[in-house]
BALOBA-1460 file (C-alpha; in Angstrom, 3 decimals):
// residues 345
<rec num="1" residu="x" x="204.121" y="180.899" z="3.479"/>
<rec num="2" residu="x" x="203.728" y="180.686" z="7.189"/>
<rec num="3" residu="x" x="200.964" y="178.009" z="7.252"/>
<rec num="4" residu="x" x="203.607" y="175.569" z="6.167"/>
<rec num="5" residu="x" x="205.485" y="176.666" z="9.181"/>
<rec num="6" residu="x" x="202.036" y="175.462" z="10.957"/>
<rec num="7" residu="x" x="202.051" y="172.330" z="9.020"/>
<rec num="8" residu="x" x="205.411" y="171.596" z="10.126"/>
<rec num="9" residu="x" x="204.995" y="171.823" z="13.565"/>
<rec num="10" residu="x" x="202.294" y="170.411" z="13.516"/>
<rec num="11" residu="x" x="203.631" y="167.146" z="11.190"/>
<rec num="12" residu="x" x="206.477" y="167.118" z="14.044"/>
<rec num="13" residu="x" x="204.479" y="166.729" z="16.522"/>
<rec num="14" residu="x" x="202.151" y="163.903" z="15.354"/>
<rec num="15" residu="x" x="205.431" y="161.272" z="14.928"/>
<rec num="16" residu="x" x="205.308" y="158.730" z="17.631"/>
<rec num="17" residu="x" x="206.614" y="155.430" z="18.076"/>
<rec num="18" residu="x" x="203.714" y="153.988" z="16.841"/>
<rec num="19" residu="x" x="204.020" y="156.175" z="13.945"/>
<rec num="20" residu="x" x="205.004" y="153.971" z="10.507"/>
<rec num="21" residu="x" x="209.111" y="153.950" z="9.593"/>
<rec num="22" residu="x" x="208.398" y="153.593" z="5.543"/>
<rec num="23" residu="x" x="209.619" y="156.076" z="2.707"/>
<rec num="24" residu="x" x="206.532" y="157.121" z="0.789"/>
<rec num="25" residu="x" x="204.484" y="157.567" z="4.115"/>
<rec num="26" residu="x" x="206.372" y="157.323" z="7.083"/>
<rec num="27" residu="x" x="209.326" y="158.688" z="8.555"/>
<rec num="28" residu="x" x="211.731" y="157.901" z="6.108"/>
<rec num="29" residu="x" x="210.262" y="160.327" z="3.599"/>
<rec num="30" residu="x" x="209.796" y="162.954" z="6.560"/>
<rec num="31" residu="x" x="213.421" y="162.277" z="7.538"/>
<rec num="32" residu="x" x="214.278" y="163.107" z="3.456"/>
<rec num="33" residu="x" x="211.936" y="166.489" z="3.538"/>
<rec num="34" residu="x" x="213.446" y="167.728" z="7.043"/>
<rec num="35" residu="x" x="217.042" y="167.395" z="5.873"/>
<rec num="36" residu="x" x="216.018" y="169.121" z="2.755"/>
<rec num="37" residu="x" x="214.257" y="171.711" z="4.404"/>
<rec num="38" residu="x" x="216.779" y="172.458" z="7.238"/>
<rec num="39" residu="x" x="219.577" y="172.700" z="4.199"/>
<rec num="40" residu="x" x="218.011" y="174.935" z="1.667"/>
<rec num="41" residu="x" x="216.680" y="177.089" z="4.524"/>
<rec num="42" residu="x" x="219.237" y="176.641" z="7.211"/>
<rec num="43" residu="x" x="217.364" y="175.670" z="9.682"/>
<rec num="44" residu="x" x="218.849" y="173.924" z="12.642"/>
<rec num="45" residu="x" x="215.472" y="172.916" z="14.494"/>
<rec num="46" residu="x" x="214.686" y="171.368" z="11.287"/>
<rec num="47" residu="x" x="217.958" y="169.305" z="10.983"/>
<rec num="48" residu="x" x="218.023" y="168.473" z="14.397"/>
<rec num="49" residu="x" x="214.298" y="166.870" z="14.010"/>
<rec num="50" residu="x" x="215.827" y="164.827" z="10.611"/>
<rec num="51" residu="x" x="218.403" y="163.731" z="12.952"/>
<rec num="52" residu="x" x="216.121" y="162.380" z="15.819"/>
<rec num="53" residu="x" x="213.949" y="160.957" z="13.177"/>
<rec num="54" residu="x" x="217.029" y="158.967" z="11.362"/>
<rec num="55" residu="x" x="217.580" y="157.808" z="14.778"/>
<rec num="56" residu="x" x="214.778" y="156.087" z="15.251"/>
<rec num="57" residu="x" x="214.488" y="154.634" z="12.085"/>
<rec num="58" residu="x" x="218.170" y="153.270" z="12.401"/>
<rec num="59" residu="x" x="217.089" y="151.804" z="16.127"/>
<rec num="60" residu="x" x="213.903" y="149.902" z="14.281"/>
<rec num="61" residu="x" x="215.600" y="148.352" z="11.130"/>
<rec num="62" residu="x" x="216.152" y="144.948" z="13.299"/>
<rec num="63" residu="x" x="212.250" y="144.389" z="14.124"/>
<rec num="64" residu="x" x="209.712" y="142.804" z="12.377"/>
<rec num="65" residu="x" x="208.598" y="144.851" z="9.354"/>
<rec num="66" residu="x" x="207.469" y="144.052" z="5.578"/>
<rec num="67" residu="x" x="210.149" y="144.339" z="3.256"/>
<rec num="68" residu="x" x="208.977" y="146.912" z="0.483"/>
<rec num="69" residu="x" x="209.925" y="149.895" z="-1.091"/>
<rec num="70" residu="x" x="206.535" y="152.074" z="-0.089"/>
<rec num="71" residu="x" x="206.242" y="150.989" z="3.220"/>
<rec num="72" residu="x" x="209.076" y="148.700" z="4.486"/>
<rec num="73" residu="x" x="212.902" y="147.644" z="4.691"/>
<rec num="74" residu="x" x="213.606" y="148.493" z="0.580"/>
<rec num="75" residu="x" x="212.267" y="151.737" z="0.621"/>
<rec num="76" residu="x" x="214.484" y="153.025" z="4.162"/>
<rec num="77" residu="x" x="217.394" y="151.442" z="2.250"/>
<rec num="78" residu="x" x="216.603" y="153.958" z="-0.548"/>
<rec num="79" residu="x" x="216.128" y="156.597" z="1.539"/>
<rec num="80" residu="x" x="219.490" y="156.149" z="3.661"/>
<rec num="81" residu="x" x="221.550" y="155.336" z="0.774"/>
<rec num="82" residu="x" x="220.055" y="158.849" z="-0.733"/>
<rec num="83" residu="x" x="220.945" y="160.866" z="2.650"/>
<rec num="84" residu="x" x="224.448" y="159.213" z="2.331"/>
<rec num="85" residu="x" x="225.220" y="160.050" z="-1.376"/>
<rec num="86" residu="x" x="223.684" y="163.747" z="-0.776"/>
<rec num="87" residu="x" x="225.998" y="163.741" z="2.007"/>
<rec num="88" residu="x" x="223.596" y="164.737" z="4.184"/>
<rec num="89" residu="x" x="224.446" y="162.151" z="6.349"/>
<rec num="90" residu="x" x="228.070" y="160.344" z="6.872"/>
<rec num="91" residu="x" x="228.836" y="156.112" z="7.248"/>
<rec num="92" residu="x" x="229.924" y="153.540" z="5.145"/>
<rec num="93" residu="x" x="226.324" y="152.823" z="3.567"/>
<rec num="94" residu="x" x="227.001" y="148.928" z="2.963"/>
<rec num="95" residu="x" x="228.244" y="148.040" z="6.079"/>
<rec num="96" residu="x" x="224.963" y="150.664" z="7.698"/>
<rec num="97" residu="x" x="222.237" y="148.227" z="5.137"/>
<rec num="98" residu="x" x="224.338" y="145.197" z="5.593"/>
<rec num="99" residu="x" x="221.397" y="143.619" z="7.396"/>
<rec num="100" residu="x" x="218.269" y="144.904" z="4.900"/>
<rec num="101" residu="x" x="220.720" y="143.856" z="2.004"/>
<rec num="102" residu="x" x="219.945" y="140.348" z="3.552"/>
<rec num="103" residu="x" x="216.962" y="140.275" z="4.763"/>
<rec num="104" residu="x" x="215.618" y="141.297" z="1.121"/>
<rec num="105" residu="x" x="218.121" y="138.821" z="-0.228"/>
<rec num="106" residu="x" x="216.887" y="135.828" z="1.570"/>
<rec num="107" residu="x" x="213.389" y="136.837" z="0.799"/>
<rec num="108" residu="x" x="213.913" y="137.331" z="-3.173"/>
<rec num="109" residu="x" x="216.298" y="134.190" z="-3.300"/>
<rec num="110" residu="x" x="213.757" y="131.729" z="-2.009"/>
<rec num="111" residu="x" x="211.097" y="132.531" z="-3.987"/>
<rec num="112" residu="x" x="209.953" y="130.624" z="-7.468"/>
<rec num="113" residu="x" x="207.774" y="131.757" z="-10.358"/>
<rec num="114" residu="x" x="205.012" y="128.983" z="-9.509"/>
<rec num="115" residu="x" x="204.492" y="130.451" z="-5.954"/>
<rec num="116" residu="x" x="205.080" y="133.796" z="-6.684"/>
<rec num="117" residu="x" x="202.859" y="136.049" z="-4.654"/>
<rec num="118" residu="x" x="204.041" y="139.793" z="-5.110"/>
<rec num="119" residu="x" x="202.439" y="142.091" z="-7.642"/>
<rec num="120" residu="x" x="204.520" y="143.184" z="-11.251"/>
<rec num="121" residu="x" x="204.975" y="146.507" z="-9.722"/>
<rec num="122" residu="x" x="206.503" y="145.722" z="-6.185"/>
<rec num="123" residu="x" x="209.298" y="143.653" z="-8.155"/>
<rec num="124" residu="x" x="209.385" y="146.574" z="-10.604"/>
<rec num="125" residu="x" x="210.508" y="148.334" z="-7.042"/>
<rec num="126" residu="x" x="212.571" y="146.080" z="-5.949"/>
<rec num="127" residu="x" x="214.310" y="145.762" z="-8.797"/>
<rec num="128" residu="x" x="214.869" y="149.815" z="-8.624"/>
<rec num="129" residu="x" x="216.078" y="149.300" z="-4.764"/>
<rec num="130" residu="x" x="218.522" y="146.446" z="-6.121"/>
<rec num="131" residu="x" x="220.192" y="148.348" z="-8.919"/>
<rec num="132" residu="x" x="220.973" y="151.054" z="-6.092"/>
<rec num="133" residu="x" x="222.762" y="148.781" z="-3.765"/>
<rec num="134" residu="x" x="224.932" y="146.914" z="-6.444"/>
<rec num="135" residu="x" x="225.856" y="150.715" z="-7.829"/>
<rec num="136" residu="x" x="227.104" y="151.156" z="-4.355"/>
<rec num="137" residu="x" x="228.670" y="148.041" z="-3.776"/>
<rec num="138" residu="x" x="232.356" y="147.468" z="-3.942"/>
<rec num="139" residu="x" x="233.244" y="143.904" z="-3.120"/>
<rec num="140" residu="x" x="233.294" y="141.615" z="-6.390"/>
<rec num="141" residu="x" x="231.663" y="138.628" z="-4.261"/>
<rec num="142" residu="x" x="228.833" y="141.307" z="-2.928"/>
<rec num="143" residu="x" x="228.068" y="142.660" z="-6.072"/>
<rec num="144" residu="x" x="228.411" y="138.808" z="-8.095"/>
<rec num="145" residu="x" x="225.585" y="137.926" z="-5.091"/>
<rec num="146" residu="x" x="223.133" y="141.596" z="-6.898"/>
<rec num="147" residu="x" x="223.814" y="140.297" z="-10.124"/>
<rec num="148" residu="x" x="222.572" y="136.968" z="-9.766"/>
<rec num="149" residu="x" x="219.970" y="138.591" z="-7.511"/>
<rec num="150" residu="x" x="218.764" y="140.917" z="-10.204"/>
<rec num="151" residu="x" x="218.917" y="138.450" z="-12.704"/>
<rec num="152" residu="x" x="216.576" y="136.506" z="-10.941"/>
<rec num="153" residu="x" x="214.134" y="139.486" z="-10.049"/>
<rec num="154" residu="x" x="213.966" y="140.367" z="-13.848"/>
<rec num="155" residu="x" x="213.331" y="136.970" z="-14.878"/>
<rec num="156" residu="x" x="210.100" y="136.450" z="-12.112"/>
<rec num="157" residu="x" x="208.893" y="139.668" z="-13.509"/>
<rec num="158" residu="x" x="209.076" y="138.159" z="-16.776"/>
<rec num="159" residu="x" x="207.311" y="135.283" z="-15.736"/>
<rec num="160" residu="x" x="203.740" y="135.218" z="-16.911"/>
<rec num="161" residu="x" x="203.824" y="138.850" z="-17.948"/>
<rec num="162" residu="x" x="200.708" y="140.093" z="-19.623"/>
<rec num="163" residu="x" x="200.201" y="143.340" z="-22.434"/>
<rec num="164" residu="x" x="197.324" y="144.325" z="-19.752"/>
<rec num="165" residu="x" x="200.647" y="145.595" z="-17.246"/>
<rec num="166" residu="x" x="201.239" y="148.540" z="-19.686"/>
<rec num="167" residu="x" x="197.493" y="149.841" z="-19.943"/>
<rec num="168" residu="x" x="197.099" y="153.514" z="-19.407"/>
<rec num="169" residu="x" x="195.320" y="153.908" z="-15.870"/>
<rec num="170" residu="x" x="192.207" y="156.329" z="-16.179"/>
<rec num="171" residu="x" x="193.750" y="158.595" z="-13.702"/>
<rec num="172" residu="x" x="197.216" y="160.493" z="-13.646"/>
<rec num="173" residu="x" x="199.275" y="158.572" z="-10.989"/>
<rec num="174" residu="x" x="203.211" y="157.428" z="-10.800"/>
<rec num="175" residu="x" x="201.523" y="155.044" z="-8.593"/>
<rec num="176" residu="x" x="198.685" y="153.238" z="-11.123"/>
<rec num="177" residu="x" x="200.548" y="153.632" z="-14.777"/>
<rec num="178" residu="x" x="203.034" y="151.104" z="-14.923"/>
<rec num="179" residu="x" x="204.282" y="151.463" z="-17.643"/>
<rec num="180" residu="x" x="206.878" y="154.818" z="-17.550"/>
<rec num="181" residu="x" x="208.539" y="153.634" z="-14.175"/>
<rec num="182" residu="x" x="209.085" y="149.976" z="-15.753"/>
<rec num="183" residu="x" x="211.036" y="151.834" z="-18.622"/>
<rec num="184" residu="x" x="212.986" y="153.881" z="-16.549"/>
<rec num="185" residu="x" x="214.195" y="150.950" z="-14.129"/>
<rec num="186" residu="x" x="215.124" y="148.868" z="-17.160"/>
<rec num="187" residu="x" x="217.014" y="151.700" z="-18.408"/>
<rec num="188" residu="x" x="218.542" y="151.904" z="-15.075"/>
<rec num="189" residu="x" x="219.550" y="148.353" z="-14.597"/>
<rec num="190" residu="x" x="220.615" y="148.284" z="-18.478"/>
<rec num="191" residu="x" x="223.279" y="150.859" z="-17.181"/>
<rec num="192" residu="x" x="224.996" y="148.548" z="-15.185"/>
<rec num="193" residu="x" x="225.619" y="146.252" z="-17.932"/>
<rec num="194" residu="x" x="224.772" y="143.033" z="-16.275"/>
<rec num="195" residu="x" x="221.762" y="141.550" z="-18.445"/>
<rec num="196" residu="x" x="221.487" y="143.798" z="-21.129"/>
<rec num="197" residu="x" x="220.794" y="141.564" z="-23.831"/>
<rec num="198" residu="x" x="217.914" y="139.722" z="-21.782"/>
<rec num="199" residu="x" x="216.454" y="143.009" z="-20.760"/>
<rec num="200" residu="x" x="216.233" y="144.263" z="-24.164"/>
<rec num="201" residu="x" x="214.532" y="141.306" z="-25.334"/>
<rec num="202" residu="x" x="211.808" y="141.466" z="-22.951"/>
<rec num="203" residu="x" x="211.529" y="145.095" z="-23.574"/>
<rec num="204" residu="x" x="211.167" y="144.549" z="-26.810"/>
<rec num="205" residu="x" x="208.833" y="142.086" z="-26.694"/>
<rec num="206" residu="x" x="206.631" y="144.529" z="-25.262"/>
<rec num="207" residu="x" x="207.841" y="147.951" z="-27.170"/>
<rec num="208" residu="x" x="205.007" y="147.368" z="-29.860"/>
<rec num="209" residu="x" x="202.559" y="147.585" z="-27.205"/>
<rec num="210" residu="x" x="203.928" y="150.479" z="-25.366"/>
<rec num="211" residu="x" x="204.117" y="152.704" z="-29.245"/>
<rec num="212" residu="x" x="200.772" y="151.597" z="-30.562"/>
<rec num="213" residu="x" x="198.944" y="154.315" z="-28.535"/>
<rec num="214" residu="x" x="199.200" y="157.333" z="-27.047"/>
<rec num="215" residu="x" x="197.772" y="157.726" z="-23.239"/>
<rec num="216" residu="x" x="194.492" y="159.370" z="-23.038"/>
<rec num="217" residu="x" x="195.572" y="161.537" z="-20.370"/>
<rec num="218" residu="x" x="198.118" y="164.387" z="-21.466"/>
<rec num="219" residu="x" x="199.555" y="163.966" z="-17.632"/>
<rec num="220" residu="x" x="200.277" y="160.581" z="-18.258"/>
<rec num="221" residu="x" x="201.661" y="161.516" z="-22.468"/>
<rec num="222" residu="x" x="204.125" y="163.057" z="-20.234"/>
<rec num="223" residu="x" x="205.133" y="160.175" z="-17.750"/>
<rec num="224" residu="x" x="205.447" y="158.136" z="-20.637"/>
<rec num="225" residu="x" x="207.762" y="160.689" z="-22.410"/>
<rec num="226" residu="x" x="209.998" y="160.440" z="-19.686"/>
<rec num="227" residu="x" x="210.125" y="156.584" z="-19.606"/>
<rec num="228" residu="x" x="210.216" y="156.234" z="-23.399"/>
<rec num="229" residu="x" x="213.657" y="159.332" z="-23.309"/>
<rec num="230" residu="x" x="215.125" y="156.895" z="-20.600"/>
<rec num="231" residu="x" x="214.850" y="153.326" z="-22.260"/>
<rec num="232" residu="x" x="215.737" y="155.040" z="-25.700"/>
<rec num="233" residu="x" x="219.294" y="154.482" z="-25.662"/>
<rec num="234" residu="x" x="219.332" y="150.844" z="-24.879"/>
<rec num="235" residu="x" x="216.839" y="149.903" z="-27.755"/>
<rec num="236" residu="x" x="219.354" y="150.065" z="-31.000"/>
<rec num="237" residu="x" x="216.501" y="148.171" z="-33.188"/>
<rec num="238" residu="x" x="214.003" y="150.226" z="-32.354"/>
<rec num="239" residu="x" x="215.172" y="154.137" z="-32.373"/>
<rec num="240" residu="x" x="212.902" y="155.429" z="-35.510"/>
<rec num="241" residu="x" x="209.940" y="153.677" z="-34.082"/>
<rec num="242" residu="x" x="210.796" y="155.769" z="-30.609"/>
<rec num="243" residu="x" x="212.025" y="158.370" z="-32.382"/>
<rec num="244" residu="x" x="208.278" y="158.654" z="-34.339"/>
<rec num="245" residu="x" x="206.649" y="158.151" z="-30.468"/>
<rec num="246" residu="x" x="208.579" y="160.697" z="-29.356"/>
<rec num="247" residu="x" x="207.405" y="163.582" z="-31.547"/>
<rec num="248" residu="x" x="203.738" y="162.570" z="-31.551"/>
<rec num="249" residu="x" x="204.208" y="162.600" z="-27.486"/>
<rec num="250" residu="x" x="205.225" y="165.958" z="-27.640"/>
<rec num="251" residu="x" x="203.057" y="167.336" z="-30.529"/>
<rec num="252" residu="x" x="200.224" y="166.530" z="-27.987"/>
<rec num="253" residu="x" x="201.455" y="167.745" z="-24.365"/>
<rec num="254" residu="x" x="200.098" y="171.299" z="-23.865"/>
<rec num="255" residu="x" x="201.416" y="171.962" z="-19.970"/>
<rec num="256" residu="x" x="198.873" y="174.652" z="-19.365"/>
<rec num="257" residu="x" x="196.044" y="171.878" z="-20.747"/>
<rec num="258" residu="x" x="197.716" y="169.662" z="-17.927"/>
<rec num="259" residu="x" x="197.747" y="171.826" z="-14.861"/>
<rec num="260" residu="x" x="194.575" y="173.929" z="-14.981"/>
<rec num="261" residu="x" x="192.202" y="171.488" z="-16.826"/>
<rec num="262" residu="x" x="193.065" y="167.660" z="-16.214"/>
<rec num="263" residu="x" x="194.562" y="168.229" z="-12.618"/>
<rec num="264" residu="x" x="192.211" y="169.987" z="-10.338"/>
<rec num="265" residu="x" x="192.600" y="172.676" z="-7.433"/>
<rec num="266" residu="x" x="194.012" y="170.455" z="-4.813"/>
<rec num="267" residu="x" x="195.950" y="168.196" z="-6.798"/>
<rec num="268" residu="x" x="199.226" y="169.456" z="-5.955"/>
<rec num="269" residu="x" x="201.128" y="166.526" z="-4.661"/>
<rec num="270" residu="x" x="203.867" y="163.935" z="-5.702"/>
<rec num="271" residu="x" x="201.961" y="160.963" z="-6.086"/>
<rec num="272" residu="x" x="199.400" y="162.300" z="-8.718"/>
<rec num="273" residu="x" x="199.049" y="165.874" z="-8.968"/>
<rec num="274" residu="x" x="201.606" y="169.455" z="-10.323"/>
<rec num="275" residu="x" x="204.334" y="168.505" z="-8.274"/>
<rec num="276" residu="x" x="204.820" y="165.277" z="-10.140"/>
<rec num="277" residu="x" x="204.537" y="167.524" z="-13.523"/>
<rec num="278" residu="x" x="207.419" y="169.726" z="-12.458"/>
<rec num="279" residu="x" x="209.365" y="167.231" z="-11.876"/>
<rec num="280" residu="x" x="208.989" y="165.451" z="-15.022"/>
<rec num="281" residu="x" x="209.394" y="168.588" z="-17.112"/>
<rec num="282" residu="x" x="212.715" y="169.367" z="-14.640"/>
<rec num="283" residu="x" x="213.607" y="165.957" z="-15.490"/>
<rec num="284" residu="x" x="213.598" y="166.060" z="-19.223"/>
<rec num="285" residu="x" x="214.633" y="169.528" z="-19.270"/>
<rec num="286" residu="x" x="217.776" y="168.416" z="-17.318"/>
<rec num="287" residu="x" x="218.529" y="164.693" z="-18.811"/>
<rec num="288" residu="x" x="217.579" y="165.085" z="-22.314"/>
<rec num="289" residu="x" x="217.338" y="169.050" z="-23.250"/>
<rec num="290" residu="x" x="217.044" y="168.469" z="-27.053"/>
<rec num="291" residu="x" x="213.647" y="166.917" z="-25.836"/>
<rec num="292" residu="x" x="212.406" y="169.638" z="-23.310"/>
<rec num="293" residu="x" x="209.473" y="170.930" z="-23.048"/>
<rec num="294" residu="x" x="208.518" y="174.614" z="-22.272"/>
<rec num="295" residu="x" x="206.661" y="175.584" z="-19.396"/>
<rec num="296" residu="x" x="206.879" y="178.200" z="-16.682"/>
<rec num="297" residu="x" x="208.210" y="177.118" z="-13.348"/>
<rec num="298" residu="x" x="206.674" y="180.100" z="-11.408"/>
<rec num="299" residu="x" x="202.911" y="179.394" z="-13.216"/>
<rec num="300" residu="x" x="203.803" y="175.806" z="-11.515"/>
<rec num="301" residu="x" x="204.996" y="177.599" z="-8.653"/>
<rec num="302" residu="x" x="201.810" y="179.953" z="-8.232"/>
<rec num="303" residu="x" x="199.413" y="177.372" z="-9.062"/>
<rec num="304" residu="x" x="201.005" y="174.963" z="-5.954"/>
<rec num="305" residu="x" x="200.865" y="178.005" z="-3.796"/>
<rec num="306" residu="x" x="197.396" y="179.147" z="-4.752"/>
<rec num="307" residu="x" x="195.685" y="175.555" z="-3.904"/>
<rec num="308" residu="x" x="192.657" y="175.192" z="-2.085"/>
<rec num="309" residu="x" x="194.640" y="171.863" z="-0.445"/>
<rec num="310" residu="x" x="196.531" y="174.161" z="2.025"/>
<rec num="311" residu="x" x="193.230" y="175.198" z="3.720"/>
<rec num="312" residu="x" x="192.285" y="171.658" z="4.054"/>
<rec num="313" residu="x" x="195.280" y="170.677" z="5.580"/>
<rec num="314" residu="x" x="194.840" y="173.700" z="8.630"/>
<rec num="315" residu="x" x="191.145" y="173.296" z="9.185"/>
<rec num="316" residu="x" x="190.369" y="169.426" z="8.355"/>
<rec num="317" residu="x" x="192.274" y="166.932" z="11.064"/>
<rec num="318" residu="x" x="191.008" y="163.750" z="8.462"/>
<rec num="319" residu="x" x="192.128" y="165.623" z="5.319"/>
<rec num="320" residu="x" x="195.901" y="166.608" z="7.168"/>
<rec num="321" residu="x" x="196.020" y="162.913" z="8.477"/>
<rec num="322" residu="x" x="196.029" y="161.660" z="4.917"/>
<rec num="323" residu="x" x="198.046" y="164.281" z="3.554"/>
<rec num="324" residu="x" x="201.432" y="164.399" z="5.942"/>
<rec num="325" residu="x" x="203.281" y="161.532" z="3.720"/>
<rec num="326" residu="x" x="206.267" y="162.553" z="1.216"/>
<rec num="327" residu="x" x="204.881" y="161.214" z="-1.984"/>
<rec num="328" residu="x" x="201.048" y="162.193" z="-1.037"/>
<rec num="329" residu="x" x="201.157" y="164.832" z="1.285"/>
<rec num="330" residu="x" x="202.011" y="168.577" z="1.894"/>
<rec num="331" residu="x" x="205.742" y="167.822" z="2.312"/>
<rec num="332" residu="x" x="206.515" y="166.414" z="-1.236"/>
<rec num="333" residu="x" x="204.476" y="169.380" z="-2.677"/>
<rec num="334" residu="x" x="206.578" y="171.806" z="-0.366"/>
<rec num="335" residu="x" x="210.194" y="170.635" z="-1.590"/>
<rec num="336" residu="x" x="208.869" y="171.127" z="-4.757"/>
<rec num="337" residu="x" x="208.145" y="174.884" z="-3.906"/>
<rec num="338" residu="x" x="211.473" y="174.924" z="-2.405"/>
<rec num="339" residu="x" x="212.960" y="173.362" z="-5.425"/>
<rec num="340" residu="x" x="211.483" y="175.990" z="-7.988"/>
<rec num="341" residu="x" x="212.210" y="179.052" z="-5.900"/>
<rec num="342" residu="x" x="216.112" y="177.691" z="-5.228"/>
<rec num="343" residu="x" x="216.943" y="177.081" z="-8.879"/>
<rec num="344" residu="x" x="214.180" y="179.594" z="-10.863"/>
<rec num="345" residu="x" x="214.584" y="183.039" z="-8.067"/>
């Protein structure tokens, strides 16, 4: 597909320094897709602009900047931490986020319920960006400073928490339905075996909510599927009600419903659109096999390829500008490509 060569060049040549440093839109997430790209394809030129990019990011980490996951300090923490573990990327990963780790610390650490300002979801996110760091984490004073840290993150979520936070958005997006990314954190903070007891109370306190209907949108049956197969294990009281949830989930996702009649031509990107769908189905297909569902990668893999969105992004400069971010732009959809043709060709 040369016009993705186009894009490319083209993506590489609109970073600046004014150009934002966060993950889901900025050069973090561009850093991630060029290290990607220059691995499965061996590309140098695209390594070498990962590199420079990395760079850059690394020289900015001491300035002012919001403190995030989307757009700020949280979200280059993930993505570093990720380069490191994928060994894309060498260093001693605590001692490289030593100053984020406290930065975010002193921020979260400070604040109380009464004057809490940041939305359900950001602390969902930084609650995600603090169960990587104390995974990583070594030192048994470090990782006794997460704990209390993430006990106190889960508890202001807790605070004031409505049944209104799990309502089904009217539109498939990872970014606008809560609910599947709040089970899959939980589950992922459960793991480390910290709070478990707490956490499964709130969840539970909640769980009726989450099973007493199924999502409107077959996309977002399918989110919730993977949530629901994630929390499962940590919910011993509740596994026939899940269990039950589970099969009505799947008795009504049809894939080929999902890609050619709720998601339209150009929706082909991370954030809401087929390239989210593969990698749900990859997900489940991979985590929890005795719960996958069928579907054809290269249908998936056509249908991205086909899109109407790739002649937008040569011909209309407005459409391209809002389209060159990892999670909703042309580089999230094209790892995805990559991804299908590396492990289904």
């Amino acid at each position: 597909m040369s016009h993705i060569d186009t894009l490319n060049r083209k993506l590489i040549s609109s970073i600046d320094e004014k150009y934002p440093s966060g993950l889901t839109d900025g050069k973090m997430g561009i850093c991630l897709y060029f290290y990607y790209l220059s691995f499965w394809k061996k590309n140098k030129e695209y390594k070498q602009v990962a590199e420079k990019l990395l760079y850059e990011i690394s020289n900015r980490l001491s300035r002012s900047m919001d403190l995030s996951v989307e757009t700020g300090l949280a979200g280059i923490s993930i993505g570093i931490s990720h380069l490191v573990t994928a060994k894309f990327v060498e260093g001693d990963i605590n001692e490289i986020l030593e100053d984020v780790d406290n930065r975010i610390y002193k921020h979260l650490v400070f604040l109380k319920n009464k004057e809490l300002t940041h939305e359900k979801p950001e602390l969902i996110h930084y609650l995600y960006y603090l169960n990587l760091r104390y995974a990583a984490l070594s030192d048994a004073d470090d990782k006794f400073i997460f704990k209390e840290l993430i006990i106190k993150t889960v508890e202001m979520f807790y605070f004031n928490l409505k049944d209104s936070f799990f309502n089904e958005n009217s539109s498939f997006s990872a970014k606008n339905y809560q609910t599947p990314f709040f089970l899959y954190v939980m589950s992922k903070v459960c793991s480390l075996n910290i709070y478990n007891k707490r956490i499964e109370k709130i969840v539970e306190e909640f769980i009726g909510s989450i099973l007493s209907a199924i999502p409107i949108s077959q996309a977002n049956r399918l989110y919730l599927l993977w949530g629901i197969l994630h929390i499962k294990s940590h919910l011993p009281n509740f596994q026939d009600k899940i269990n039950s949830h589970i099969y009505l989930l799947k008795e009504r996702i049809d894939v080929e419903h999902i890609i050619n009649v709720e998601l339209k031509n150009q929706d082909i990107y991370l954030k809401d659109g087929i390239s989210l769908v593969y990698i749900l189905l990859f997900s489940i297909q991979e985590r929890f096999p005795e719960h996958k569902i069928d579907f054809c990668p290269k249908t998936i893999f056509k249908r991205i390829e086909d899109s109407e969105a790739w002649e937008s992004l040569l011909k209309r400069e407005y459409y391209h500008s809002k389209r060159k971010g990892l999670l909703n732009g042309f580089p999230g959809a094209v790892l995805v490509l990559s991804h299908i043709k590396k492990n289904y060709t």
